[in-house]
C-alpha positions in Angstrom: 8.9 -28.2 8.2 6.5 -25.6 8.2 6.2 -23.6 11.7 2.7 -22.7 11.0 1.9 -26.0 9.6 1.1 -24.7 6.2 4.0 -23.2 4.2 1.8 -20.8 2.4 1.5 -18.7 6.0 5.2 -18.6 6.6 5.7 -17.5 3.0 3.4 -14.5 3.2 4.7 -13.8 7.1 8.0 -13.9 5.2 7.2 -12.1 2.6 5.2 -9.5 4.5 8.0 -8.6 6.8 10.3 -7.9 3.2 7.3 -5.4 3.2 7.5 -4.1 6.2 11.4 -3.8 6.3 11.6 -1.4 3.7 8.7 0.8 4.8 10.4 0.9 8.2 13.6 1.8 6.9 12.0 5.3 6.1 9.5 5.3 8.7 12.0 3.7 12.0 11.9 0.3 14.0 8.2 0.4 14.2 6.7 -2.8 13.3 3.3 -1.4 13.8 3.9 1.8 12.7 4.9 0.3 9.4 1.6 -1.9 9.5 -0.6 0.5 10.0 0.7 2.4 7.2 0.9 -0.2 4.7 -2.6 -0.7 5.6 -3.7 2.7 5.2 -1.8 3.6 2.4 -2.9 0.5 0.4 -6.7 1.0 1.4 -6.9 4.3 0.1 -5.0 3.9 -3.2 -7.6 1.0 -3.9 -10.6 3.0 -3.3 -9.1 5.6 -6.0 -8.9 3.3 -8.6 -11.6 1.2 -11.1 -12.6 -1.6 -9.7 -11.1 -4.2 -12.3 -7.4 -2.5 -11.4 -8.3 -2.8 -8.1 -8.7 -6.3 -8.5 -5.8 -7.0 -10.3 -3.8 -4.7 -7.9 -4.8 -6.7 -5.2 -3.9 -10.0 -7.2 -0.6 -8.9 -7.1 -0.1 -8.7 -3.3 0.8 -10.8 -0.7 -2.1 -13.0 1.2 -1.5 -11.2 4.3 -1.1 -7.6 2.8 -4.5 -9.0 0.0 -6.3 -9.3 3.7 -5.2 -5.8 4.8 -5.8 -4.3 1.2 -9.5 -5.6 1.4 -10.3 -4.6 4.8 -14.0 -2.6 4.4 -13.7 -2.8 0.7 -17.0 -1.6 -1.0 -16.1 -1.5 -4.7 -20.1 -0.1 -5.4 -19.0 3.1 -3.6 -15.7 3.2 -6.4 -13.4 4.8 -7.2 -12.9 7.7 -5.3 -12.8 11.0 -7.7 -10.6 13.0 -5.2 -8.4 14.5 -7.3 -6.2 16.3 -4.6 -3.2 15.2 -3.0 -4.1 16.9 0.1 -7.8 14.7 -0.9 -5.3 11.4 -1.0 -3.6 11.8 2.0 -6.5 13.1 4.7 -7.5 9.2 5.0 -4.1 8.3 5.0 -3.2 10.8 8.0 -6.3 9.5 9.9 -4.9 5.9 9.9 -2.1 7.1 11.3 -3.2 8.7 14.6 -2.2 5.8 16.4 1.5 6.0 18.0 4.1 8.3 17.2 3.2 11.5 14.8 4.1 10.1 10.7 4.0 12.3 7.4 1.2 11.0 5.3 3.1 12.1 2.6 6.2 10.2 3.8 4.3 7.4 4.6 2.9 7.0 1.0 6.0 7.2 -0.7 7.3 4.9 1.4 4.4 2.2 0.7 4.6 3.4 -3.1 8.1 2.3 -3.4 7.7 -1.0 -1.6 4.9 -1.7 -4.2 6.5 -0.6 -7.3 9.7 -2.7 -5.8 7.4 -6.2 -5.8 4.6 -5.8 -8.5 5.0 -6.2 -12.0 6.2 -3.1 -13.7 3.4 -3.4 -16.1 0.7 -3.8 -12.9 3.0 -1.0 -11.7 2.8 1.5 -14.4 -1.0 1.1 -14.9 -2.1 1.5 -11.2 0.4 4.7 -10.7 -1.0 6.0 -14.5 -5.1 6.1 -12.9 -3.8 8.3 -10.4 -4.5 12.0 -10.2 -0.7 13.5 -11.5 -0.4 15.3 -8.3 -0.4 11.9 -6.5 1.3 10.0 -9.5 4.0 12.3 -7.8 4.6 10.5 -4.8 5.1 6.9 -6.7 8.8 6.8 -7.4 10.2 7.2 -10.8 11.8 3.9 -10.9 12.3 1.0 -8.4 15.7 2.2 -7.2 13.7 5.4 -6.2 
């Protein structure tokens, strides 16, 4: 028996807390923390890429992180040509003002690893290779990364 009365919600509350697990395991206990990352990680990594990868990116993802991943998306206004990784992570850092002080940097790699750990490799490979190769640089090498 479902406790939200549709299994597809627990799935993606189960599935989204996998998520959140790992990114918490670099970041600390912090639910929130980890959510708020995810969030802002995600949303800025789709506004740097096409918008058919974005689309297939997003695909790929959970329904509950898909709803976070699409938050204020405007794919006229796309991609993003920053080419910086300083450029990457200044939105990044502004989504995490709330709580405790977090390394966008950290942060990233943290949310990089948890999505090259549950999308396809292919999906993988293609999103990390339309990034700029200083920020292909905080995507892990491998999924064991």
């Amino acid at each position: 028996m479902s406790a939200n009365g549709l299994e597809v919600f627990d799935k993606t509350v189960q599935i989204t807390n996998i998520w959140l697990n790992e990114i918490m395991d670099g970041l600390g206990p912090d639910r929130k923390l980890a959510w708020h990352a995810l969030g802002a990680v995600l949303r800025t990594l789709r506004d740097r890429l096409p918008a058919d990868l974005a689309a297939n990116l997003g695909a790929e993802l959970p329904l509950l992180i898909r709803g976070a991943y699409y938050d204020q998306y405007q794919p006229s206004n796309l991609p993003n040509r920053d080419r910086s990784v300083e450029e990457f992570l200044n939105p990044i850092a502004e989504g995490l003002k709330i709580g405790r002080q977090v390394d966008a940097g950290d942060a990233t790699k943290l949310v990089f690893k948890a999505l090259a750990h549950h999308i396809d490799l292919g999906q993988s490979a293609k999103v990390r290779g339309a990034l700029p190769k200083e920020v292909q640089a905080l995507w892990p090498d491998s999924v064991g990364a």
